[in-house]
C-alpha positions in Angstrom: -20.4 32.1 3.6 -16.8 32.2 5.4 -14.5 29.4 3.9 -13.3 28.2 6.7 -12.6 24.7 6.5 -12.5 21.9 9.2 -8.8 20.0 9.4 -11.0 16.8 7.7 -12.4 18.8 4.9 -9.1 20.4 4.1 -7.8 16.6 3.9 -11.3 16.0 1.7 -10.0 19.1 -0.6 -6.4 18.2 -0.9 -7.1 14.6 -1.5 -9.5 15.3 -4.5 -7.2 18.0 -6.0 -3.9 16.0 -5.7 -5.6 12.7 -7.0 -7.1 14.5 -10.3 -3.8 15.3 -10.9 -2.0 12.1 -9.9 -4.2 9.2 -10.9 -6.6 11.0 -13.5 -7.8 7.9 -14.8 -9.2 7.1 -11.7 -10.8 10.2 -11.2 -13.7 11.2 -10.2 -12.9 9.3 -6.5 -15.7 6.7 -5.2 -16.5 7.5 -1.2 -14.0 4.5 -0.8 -11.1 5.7 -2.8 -11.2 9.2 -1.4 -11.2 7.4 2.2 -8.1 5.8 1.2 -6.6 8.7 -0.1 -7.2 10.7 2.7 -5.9 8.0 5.2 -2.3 7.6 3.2 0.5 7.5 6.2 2.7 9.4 3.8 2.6 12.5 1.9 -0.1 13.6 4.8 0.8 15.9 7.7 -0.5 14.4 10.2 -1.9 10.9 9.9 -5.6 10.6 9.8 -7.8 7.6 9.7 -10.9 8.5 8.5 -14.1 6.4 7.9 -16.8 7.1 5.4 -19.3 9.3 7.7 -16.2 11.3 8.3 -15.9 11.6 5.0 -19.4 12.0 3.8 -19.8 15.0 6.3 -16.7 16.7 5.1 -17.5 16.3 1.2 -21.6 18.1 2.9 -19.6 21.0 4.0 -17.2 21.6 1.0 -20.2 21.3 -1.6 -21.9 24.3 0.6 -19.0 26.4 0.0 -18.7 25.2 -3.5 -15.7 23.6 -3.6 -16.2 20.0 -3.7 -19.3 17.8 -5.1 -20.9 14.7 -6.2 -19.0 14.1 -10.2 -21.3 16.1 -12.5 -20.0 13.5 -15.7 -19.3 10.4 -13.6 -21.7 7.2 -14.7 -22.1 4.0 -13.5 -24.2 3.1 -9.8 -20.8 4.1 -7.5 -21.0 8.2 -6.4 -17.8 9.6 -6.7 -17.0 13.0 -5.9 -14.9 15.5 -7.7 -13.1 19.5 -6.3 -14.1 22.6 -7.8 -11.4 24.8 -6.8 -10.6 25.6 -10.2 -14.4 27.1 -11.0 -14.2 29.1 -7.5 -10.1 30.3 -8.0 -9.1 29.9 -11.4 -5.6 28.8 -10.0 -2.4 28.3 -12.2 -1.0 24.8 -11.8 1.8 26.1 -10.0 -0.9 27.9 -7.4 -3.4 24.4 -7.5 -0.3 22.6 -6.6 0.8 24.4 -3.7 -2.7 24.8 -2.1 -2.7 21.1 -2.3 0.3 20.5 -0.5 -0.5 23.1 2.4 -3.8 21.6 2.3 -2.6 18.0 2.8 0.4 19.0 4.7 0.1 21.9 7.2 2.5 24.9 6.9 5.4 24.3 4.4 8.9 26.3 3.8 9.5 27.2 -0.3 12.0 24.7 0.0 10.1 22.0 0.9 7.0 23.1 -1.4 9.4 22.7 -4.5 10.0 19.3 -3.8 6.8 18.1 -2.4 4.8 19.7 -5.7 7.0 17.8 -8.4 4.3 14.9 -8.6 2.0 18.1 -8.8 3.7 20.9 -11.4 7.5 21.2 -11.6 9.2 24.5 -10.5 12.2 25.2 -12.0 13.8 27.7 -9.5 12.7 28.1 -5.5 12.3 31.8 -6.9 9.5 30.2 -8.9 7.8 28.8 -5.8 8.3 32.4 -3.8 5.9 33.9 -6.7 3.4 32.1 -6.4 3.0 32.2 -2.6 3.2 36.2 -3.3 0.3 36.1 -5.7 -1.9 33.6 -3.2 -1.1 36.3 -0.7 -1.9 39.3 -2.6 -5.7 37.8 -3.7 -8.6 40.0 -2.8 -9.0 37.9 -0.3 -5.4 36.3 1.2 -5.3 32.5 0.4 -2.1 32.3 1.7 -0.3 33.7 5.0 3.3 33.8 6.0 4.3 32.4 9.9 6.9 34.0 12.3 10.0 32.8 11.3 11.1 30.2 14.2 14.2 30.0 16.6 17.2 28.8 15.0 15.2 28.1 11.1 16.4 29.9 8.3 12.9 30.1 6.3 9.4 31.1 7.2 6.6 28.9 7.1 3.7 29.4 4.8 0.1 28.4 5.5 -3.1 28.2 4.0 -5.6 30.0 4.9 -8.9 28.4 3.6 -8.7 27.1 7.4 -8.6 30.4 8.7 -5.7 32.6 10.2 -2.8 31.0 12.4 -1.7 33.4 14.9 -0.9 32.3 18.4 2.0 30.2 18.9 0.0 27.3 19.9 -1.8 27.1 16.5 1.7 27.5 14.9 3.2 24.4 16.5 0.0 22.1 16.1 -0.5 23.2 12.5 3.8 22.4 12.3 3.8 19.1 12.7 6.8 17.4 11.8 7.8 14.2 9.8 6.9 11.3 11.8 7.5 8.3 8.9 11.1 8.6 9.6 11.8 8.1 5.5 13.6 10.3 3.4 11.6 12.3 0.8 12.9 9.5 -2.0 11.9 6.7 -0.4 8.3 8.6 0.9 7.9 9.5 -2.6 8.0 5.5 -3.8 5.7 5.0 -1.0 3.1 7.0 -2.0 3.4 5.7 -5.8 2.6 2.2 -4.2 -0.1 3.6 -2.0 -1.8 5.1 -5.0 -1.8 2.2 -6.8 -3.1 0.2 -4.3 -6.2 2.7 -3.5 -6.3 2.4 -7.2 -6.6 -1.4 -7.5 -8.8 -1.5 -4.6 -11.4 0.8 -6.0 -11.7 -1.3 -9.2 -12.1 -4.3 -7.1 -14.7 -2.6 -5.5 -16.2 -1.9 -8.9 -16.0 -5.1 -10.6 -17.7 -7.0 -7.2 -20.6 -4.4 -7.4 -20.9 -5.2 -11.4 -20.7 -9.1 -10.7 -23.2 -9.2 -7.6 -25.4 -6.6 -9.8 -28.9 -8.8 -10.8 -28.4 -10.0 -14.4 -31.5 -8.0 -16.5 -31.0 -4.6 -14.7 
């Protein structure tokens, strides 16, 4: 089956992948937590808001192409859900961590992919960044494509392509979207920290009320 993802499971994808990494002691994500992760105003190019039959539908199609499923080792009565990118890829970390951020983030210059992976895997040198792109490009089958470069920008653009090709200019400047938080990448970086923690303390809530409103006995 083609992978070609939906702009909501791509979000799905990203969101699982960038949290296992992140917050792995909240991982595997509950349906809630994944919601939340998804729907973060920063780090995500563009804004979504998402609700959980959104969700559920997106984690139905990424578990027929494999790459996303219900937590094979999670217990408890929550479902969470967990990627499998790694058994369909075997990516580096310096590959996961750039699929991630043109998964969550649209097309992406090396520049910008060297900063917005530190959370992720640190490159040392941009030229570090460039390689990787090369090898997602060279795959069997291309997981990563380079855009026309555009008036008056010194660096292409690279996409994913688990989305399927960009090619017209239309599709360039939707899948382009700019910053639209207005905060520089310090401050957006704090922001998600907070944001994660909150989705964090939020799906332990949601834990701890199911545990106390669980009948005593079962």
């Amino acid at each position: 089956m083609p992978m070609l993802l939906t702009p909501i499971q791509a979000r799905v994808l990203g969101s699982l992948v960038e949290k296992e990494i992140t917050t792995p002691e909240y991982y595997p994500l509950s349906l809630n937590a994944l919601m939340n992760a998804c729907n973060q105003k920063n780090n995500r190019e563009p804004v979504m808001n998402l609700d959980e039959d959104a969700i559920r539908q997106a984690l139905h199609g990424l578990e027929d192409h494999k790459l996303a499923g219900p937590s094979r080792s999670s217990e408890g009565r929550v479902a969470k859900y967990e990627h499998r990118m790694q058994e369909v890829f075997n990516f580096t970390r310096g590959e996961i961590a750039v699929m991630c951020v043109l998964l969550l983030r649209g097309p992406q210059t090396p520049g910008e992919l060297r900063i917005r992976t530190e959370r992720l895997h640190r490159f040392e040198e941009l030229s570090d960044v460039q390689s990787v792109l090369q090898r997602l490009m060279q795959r069997d089958s291309a997981l990563v494509q380079v855009l026309p470069r555009q008036p008056g920008t010194k660096e292409a653009r690279y996409v994913q392509l688990l989305s399927g090709n960009i090619e017209s200019p239309a599709e360039i400047t939707q899948a382009s979207s700019t910053h639209a938080d207005g905060f520089s990448p310090g401050t957006s970086e704090r922001l998600s920290q907070l944001e994660e923690q909150v989705a964090a303390l939020r799906q332990e809530l949601a834990e701890l009320k199911q545990r106390i409103e669980m009948p005593s006995g079962l």
